[in-house]
C-alpha positions as CSV (number, residue, x, y, z in Angstrom):
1,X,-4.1,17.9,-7.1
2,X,-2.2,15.2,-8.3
3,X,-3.4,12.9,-11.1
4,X,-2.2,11.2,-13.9
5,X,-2.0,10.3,-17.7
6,X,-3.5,7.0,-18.5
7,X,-3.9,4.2,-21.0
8,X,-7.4,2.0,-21.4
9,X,-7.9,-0.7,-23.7
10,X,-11.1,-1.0,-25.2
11,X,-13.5,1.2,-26.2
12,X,-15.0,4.9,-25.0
13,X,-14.9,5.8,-21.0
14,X,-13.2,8.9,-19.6
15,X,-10.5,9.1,-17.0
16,X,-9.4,11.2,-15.0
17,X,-7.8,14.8,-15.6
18,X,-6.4,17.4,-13.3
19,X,-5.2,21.2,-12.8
20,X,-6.8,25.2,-12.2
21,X,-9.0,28.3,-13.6
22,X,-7.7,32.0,-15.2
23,X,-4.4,32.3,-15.7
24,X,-1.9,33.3,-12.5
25,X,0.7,35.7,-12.8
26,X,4.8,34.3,-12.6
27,X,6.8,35.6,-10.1
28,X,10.2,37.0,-11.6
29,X,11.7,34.3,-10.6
30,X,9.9,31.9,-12.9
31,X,11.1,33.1,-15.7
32,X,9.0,33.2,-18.7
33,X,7.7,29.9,-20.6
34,X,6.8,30.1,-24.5
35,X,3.2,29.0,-25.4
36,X,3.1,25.3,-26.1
37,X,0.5,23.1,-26.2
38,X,0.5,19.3,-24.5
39,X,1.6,16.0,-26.9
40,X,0.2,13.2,-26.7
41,X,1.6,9.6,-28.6
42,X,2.1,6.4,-27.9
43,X,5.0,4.2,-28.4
44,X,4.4,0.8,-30.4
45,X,6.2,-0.7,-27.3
46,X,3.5,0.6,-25.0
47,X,1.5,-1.2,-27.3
48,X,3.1,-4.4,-27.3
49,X,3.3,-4.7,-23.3
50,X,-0.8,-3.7,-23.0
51,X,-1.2,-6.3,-25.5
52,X,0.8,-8.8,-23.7
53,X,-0.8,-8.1,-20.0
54,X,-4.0,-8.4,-21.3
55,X,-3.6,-11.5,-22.6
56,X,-1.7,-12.9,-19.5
57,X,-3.8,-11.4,-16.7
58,X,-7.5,-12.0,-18.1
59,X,-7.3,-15.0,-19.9
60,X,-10.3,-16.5,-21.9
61,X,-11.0,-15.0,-25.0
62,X,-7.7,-12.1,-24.8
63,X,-5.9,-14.9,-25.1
64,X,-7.3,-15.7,-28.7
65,X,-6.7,-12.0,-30.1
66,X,-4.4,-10.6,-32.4
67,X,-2.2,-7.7,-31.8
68,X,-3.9,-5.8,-34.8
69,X,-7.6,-6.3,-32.8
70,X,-6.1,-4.8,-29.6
71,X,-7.3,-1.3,-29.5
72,X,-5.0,0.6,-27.1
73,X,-5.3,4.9,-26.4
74,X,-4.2,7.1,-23.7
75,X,-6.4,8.1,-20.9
76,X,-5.8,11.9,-19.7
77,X,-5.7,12.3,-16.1
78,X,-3.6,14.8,-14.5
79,X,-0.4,15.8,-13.7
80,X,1.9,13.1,-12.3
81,X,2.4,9.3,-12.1
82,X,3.1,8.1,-15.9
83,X,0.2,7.3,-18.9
84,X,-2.6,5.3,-18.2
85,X,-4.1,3.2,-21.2
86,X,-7.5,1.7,-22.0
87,X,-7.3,-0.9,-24.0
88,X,-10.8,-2.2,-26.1
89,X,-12.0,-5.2,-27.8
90,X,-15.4,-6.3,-29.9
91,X,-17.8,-8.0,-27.6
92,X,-16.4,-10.3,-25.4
93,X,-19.6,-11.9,-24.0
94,X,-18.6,-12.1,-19.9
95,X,-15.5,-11.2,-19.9
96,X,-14.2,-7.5,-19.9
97,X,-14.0,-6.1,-23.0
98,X,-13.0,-2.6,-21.7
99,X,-9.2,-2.6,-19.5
100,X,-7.9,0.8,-17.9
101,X,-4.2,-0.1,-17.7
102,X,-2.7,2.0,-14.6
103,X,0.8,2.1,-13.5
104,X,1.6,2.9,-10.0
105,X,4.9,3.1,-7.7
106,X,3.7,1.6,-4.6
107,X,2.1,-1.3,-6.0
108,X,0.9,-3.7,-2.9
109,X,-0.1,-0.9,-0.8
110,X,-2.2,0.8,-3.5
111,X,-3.3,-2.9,-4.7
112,X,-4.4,-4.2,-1.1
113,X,-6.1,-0.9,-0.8
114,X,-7.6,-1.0,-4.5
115,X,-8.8,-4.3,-4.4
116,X,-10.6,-3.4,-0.8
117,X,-12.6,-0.5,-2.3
118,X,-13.5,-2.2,-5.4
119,X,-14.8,-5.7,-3.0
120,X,-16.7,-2.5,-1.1
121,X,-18.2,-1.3,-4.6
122,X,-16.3,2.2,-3.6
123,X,-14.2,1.8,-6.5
124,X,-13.7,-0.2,-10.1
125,X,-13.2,-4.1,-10.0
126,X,-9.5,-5.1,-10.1
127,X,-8.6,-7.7,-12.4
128,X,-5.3,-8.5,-12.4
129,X,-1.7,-7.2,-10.5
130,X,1.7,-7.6,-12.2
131,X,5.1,-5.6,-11.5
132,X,4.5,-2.8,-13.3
133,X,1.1,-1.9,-12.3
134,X,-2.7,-3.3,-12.8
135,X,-5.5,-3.8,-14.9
136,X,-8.8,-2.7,-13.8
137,X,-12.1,-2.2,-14.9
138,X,-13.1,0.4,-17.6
139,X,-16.0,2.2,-16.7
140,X,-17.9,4.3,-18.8
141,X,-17.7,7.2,-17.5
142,X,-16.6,11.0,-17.6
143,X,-14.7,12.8,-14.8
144,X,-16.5,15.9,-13.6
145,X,-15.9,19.4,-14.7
146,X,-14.3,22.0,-12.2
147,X,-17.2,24.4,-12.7
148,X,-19.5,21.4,-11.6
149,X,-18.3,20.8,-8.5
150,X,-20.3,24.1,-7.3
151,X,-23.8,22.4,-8.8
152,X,-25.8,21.9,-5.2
153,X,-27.2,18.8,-6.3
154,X,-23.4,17.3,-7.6
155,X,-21.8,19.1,-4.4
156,X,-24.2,17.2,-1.9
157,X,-22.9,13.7,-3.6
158,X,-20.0,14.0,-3.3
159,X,-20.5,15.5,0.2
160,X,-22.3,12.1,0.5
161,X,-19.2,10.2,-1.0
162,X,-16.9,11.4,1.0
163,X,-18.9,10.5,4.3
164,X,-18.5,7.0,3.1
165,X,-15.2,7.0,2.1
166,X,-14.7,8.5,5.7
167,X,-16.4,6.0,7.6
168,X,-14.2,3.1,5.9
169,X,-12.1,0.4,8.1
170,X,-8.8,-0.4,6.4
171,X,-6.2,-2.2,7.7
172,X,-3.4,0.6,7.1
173,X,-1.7,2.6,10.1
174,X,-4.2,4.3,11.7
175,X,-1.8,7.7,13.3
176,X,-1.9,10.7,10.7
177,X,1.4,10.9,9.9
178,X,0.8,11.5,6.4
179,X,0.3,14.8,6.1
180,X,3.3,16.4,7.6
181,X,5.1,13.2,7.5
182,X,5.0,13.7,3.6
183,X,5.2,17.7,3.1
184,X,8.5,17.3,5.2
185,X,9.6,14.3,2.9
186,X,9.1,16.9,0.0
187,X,10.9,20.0,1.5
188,X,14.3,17.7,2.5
189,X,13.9,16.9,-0.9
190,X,13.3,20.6,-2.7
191,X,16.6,21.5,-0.3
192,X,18.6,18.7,-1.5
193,X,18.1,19.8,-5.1
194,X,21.4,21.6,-6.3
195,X,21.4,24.9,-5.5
196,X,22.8,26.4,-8.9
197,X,20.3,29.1,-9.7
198,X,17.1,26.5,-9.6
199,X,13.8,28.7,-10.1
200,X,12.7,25.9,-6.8
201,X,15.0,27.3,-4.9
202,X,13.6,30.9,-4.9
203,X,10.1,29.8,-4.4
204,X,11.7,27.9,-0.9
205,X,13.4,31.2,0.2
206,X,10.7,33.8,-0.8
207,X,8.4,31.9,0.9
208,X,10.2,31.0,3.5
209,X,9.2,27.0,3.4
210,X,11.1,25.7,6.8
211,X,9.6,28.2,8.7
212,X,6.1,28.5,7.4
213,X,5.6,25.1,8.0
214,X,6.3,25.1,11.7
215,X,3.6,28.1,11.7
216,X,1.4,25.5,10.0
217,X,1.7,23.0,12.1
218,X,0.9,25.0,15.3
219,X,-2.4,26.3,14.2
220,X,-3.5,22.6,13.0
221,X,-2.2,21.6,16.3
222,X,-4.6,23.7,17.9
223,X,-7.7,22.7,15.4
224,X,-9.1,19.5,16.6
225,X,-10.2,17.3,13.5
226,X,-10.7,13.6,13.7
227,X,-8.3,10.8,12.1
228,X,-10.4,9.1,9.3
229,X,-9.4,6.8,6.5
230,X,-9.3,9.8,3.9
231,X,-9.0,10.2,-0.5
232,X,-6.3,13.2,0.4
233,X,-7.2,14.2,-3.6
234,X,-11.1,14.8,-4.3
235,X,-10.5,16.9,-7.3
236,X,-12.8,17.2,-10.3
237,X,-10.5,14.3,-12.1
238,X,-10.9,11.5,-9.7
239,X,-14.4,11.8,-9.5
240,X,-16.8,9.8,-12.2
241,X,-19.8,10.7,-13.1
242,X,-20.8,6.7,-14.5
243,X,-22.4,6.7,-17.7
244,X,-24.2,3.0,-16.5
245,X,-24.8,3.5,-12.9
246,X,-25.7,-0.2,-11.0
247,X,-27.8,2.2,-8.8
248,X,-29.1,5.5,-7.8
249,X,-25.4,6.4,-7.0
250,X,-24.0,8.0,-10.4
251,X,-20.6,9.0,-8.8
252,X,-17.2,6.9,-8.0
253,X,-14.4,8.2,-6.4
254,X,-11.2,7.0,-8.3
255,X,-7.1,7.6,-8.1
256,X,-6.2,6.5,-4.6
257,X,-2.7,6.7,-5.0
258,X,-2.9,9.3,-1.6
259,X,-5.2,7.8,0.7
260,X,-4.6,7.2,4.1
261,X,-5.3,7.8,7.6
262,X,-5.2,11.4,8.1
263,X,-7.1,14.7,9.1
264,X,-10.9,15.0,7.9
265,X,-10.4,18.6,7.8
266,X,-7.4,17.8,5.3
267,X,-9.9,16.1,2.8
268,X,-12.8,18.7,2.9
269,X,-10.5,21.5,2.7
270,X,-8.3,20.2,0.0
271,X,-11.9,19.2,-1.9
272,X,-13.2,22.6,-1.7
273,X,-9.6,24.3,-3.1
274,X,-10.2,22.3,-5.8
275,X,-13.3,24.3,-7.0
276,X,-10.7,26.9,-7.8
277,X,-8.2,25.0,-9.7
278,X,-9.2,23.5,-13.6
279,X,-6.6,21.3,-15.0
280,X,-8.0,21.1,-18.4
281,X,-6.1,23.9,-19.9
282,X,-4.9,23.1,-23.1
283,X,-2.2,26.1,-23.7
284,X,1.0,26.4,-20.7
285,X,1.1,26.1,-18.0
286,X,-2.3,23.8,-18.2
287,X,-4.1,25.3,-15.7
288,X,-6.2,28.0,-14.5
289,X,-7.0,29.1,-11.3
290,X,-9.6,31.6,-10.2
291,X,-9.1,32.3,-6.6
292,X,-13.2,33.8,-6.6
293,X,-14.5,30.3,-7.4
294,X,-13.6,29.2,-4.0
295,X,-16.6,28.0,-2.3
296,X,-18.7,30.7,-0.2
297,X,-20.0,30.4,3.4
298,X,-23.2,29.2,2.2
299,X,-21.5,26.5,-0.6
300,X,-19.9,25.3,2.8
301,X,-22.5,24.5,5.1
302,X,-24.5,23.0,1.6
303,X,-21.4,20.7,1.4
304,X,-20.8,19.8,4.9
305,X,-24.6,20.0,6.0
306,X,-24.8,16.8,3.5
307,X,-22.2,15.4,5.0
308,X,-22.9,15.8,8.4
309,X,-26.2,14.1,8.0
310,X,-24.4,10.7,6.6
311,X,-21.7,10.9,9.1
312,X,-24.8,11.7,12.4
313,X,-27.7,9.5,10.4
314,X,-28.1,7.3,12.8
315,X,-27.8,10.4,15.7
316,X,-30.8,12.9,16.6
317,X,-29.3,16.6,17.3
318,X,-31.0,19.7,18.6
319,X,-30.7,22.6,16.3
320,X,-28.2,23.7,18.9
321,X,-25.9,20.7,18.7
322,X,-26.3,20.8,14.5
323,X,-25.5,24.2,14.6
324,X,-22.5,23.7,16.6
325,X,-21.0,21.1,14.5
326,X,-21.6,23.1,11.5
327,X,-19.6,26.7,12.8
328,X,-16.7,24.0,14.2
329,X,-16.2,22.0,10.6
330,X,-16.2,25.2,8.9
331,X,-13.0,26.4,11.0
332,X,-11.6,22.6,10.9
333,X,-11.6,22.3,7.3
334,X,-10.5,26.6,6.2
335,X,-7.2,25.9,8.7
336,X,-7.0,22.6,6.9
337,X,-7.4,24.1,3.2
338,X,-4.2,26.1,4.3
339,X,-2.4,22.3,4.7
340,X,-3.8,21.7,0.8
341,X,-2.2,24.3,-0.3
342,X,1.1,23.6,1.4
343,X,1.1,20.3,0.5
344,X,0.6,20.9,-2.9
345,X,2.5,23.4,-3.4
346,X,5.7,21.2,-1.9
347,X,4.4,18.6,-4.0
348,X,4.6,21.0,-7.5
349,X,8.1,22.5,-6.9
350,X,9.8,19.0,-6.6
351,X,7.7,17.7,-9.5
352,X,9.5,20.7,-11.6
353,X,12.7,19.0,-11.0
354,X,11.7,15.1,-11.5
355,X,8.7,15.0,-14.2
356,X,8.9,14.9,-17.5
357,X,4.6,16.1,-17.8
358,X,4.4,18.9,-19.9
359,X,2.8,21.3,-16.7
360,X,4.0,24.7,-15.4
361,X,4.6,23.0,-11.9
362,X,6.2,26.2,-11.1
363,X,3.9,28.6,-11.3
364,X,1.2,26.2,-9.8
365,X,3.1,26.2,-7.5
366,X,3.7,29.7,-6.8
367,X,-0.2,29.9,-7.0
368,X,-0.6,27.7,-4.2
369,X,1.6,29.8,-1.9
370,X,-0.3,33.0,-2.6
371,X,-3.4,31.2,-2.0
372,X,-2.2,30.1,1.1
373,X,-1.2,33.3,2.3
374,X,-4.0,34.9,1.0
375,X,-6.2,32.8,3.0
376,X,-3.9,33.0,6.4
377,X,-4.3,36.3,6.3
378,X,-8.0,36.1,5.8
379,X,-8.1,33.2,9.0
380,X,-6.4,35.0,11.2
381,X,-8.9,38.6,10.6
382,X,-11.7,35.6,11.8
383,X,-9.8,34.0,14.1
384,X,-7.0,36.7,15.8
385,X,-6.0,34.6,18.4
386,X,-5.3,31.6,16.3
């Protein structure tokens, strides 16, 4: 779910954007929020330093501009990290004329990893690395509507994608300790938090966090689902439609600030919550969810029928064997939703303490949870022993 605001330099692309469907209801505890809509500026020093690592980084003809030629705009693209900026020039023969400036917290990690993807043409070119973040390229592009995800033809690309992505080497930690490794990260940090009446607190103890995720963790225990280099966030937002595709491949899969080794169940799951969720809301709490939009039984086995047949191309199944594989990934990845939900959810109530995003974290939040329990409870009428 997460994404984040950014800055390109240069001229016309999209980024990336992030957040849910029709409007959830707050719990009492909430409290609530006056209408407000999002703002959006940018300071002259933002300016100055985009200016500056343009010039420093690419070399060549930025050197020769002037501040005043520089044009620099923010790049919407979800709900965490900082702004990203795309910065734009006149024609610069060879050399980039189009930068999207991206600022990230764990910088070699998510460099090594960028720079891997982009070498592997599973991602945009990198083009320089400094302390504060990177420059990459600016494609143009447009990130894909929520209500697109659900187009067959769009779903069995990305179903497509994501078999790729899957089937990557990288040289990162290969045991899946993300997942809960990270979700109990969040929690010790949600109880931390000081106590005094905080809205977080209530969604913890109504929901009862600790012990939820224990219950979590034994049914995923008892779900096989193979370790595979995962995104951990296809959402609408981090996935391009390219205005200029190289080839027949019009998609790219951007914001790997989450990726990792982890459960293949995790990233299918997570991708099809996303159908529900549209972060493009411009009025609080900037989202909308619409729990119906999650995909049916038949959108499933579209999606992972796709996927299946890049992951097995190289295989010949019997009908028996196909249809196997197909009834097991749908119960892998509808126990692993449930993790997407938890995560995010985690991931929302500590954001409501730390960012200063203009987002009803809160009630996203709080959305998540009665998803998550909404859909338990629908698991465990399929699967009563589970």
């Amino acid at each position: 779910m997460a994404a984040a605001e950014g800055t390109g330099v240069a001229g016309g692309g999209a980024a990336d954007s992030r957040l849910t469907k029709n409007s959830l209801q707050q719990s009492k505890g909430l409290g609530a929020v006056p209408s407000r809509r999002r703002a959006r500026s940018l300071s002259r020093d933002a300016e100055r330093r985009a200016y500056q690592w343009c010039r420093e980084y690419l070399g060549g003809a930025w050197r020769r501009v002037r501040p005043e030629e520089l044009r620099v705009c923010p790049v919407r693209s979800g709900v965490s990290l900082g702004t990203p900026l795309r910065t734009a020039l006149p024609d610069m023969g060879p050399l980039p004329s189009s930068i999207f400036l991206q600022g990230v917290d764990s910088l070699v990690l998510e460099s090594v990893m960028f720079a891997i993807l982009a070498e592997r043409s599973l991602g945009p070119q990198l083009y320089g690395v400094f302390p504060e973040g990177r420059l990459e390229q600016y494609l143009p592009s447009r990130p894909l509507k929520t209500r697109e995800l659900r187009e067959p033809v769009l779903s069995a690309a990305i179903a497509t994608k994501m078999a790729h992505f899957h089937g990557m080497e990288m040289p990162f930690t290969k045991e899946p300790h993300w997942l809960f490794g990270t979700m109990e990260r969040y929690l010790k940090q949600i109880q931390d938090l000081p106590s005094t009446g905080l809205p977080q607190m209530n969604l913890v103890e109504m929901y009862s966090l600790k012990d939820e995720m224990n219950n979590l963790r034994k049914l995923l225990d008892a779900t096989p689902s193979p370790v595979v280099f995962c995104h951990n966030d296809i959402q609408e937002g981090n996935i391009l439609l390219l205005s200029e595709p190289e080839n027949a491949d019009s998609l790219m899969l951007v914001d790997f600030e989450y990726s990792s080794y982890n459960y293949r169940g995790f990233d299918i799951g997570n991708h099809f919550c996303e159908w529900v969720y549209d972060y493009t809301h411009e009025e609080w709490p900037f989202y909308k969810a619409r729990p119906t939009d999650y995909p049916t039984r038949g959108q499933q086995l579209h999606f992972i029928r796709h996927y299946l047949a890049e992951i097995k191309k190289s295989e010949t199944l019997s009908p028996e064997e196909q249809k196997k594989l197909e009834e097991d990934l749908l119960t892998e990845v509808n126990r692993y939703a449930l993790a997407s939900h938890f995560f995010w959810g985690l991931w929302s109530i500590l954001q409501a303490s730390m960012s200063t995003i203009e987002f009803g974290y809160l009630e996203y939040a709080q959305s998540r949870f009665q998803f998550y329990f909404q859909q338990k409870m629908q698991l465990t009428n399929f699967y009563p022993s589970s």
